[in-house]
One Martini backbone bead per residue (centre of mass of N, CA, C, O) as a GRO file, in nm:
protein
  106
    1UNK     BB    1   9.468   5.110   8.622
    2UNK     BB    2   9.256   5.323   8.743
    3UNK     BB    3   8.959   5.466   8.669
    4UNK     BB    4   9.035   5.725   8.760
    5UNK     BB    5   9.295   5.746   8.577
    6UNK     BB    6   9.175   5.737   8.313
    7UNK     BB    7   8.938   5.944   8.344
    8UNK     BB    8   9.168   6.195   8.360
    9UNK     BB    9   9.300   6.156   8.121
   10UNK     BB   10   9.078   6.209   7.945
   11UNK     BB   11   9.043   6.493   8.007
   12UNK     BB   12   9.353   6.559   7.919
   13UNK     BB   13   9.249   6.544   7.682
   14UNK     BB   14   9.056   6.739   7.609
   15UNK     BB   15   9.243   6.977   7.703
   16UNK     BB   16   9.462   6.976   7.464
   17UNK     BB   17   9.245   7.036   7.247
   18UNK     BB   18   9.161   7.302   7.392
   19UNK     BB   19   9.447   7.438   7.340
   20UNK     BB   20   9.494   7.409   7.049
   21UNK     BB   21   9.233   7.590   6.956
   22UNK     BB   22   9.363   7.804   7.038
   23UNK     BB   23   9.465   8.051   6.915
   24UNK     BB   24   9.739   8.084   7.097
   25UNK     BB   25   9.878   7.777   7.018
   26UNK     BB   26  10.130   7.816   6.802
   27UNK     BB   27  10.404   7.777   6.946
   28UNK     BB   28  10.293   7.481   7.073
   29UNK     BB   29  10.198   7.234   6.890
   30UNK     BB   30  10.528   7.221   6.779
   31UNK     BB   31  10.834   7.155   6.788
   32UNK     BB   32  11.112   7.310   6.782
   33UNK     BB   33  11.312   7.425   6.517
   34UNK     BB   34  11.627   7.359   6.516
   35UNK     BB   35  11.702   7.527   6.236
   36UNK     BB   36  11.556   7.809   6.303
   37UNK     BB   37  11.662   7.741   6.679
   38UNK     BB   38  11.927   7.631   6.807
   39UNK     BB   39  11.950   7.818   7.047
   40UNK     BB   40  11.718   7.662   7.227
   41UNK     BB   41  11.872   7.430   7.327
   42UNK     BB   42  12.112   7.563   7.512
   43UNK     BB   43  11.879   7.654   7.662
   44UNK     BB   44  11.672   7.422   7.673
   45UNK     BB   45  11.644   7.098   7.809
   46UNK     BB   46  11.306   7.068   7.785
   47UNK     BB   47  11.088   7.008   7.585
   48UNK     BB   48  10.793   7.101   7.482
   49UNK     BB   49  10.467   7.004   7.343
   50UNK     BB   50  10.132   6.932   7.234
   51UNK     BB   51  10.263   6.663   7.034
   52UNK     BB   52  10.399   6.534   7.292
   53UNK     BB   53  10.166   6.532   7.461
   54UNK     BB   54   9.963   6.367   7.289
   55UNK     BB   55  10.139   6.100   7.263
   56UNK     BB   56  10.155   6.083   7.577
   57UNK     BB   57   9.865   5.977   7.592
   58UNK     BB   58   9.819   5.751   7.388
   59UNK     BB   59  10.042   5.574   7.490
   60UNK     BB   60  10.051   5.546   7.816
   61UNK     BB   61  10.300   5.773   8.015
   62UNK     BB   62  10.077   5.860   8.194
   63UNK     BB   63  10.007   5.809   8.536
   64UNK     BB   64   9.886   6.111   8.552
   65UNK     BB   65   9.734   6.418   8.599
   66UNK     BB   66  10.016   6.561   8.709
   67UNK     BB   67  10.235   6.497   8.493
   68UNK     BB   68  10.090   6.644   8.272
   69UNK     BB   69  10.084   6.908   8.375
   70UNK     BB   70  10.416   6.924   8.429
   71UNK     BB   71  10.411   6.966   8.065
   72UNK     BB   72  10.246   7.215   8.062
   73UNK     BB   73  10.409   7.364   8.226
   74UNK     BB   74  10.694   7.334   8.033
   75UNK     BB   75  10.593   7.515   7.815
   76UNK     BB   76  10.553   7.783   7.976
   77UNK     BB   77  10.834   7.815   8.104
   78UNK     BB   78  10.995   7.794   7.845
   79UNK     BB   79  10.901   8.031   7.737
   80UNK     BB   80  10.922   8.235   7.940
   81UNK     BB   81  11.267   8.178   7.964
   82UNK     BB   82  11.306   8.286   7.633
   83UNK     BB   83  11.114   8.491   7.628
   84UNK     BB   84  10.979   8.770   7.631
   85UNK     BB   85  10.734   8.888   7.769
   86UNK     BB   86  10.706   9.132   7.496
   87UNK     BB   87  10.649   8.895   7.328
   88UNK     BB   88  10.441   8.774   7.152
   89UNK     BB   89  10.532   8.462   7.230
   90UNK     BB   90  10.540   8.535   7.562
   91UNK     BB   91  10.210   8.636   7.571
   92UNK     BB   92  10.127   8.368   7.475
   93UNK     BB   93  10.209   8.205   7.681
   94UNK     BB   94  10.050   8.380   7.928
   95UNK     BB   95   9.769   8.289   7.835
   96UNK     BB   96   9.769   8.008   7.786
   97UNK     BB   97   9.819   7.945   8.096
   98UNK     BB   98   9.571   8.094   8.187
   99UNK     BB   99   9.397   7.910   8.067
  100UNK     BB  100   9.478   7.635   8.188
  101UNK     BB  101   9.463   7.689   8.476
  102UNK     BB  102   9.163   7.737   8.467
  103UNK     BB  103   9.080   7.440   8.348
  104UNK     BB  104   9.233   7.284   8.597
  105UNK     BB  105   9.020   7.422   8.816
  106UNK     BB  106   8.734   7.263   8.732
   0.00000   0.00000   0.00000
């Protein structure tokens, strides 16, 4: 891996620990349980969360600075598609997002 991509990923634990962080990260920090919400496997054919995000982090699964990007943006697109905009969940999901994105761009 080259220097740059090192420390690129470096950002990305950074970043990732800055989305746990915020208050509205709480649906997004671990997995969903399976047993509380089954249809949700029905529905997102890809789950993904932040627990999930830093261990392939942690394990240096990701390749680039955009590979982690398209990771934590399936945590928001699955929340969009399974959540009603004006559900807690769903609104918590947009702000989420628009937190990364912001933070993404800086």
């Amino acid at each position: 891996r080259s220097r740059q991509t090192k420390d690129e990923l470096i950002m990305c634990q950074a970043l990732i620990l800055e989305l746990e962080n915020q208050d509205n990260s709480w649906p997004f920090l671990e997995p969903v349980d399976r047993k509380k919400v089954p249809e949700y496997f029905k529905v997102i054919k890809k789950p993904m969360d932040f627990s999930t995000i830093k261990t392939k982090l942690q394990e240096g699964k990701y390749s680039s600075k955009e590979a982690f990007a398209a990771d934590a943006r399936l945590v928001f697109d699955n929340c969009a598609y399974y959540n009603e905009d004006e559900s807690e969940i769903g609104m918590t999901g947009h702000a989420m997002r628009q937190f990364f994105e912001k933070k993404w761009a800086e």
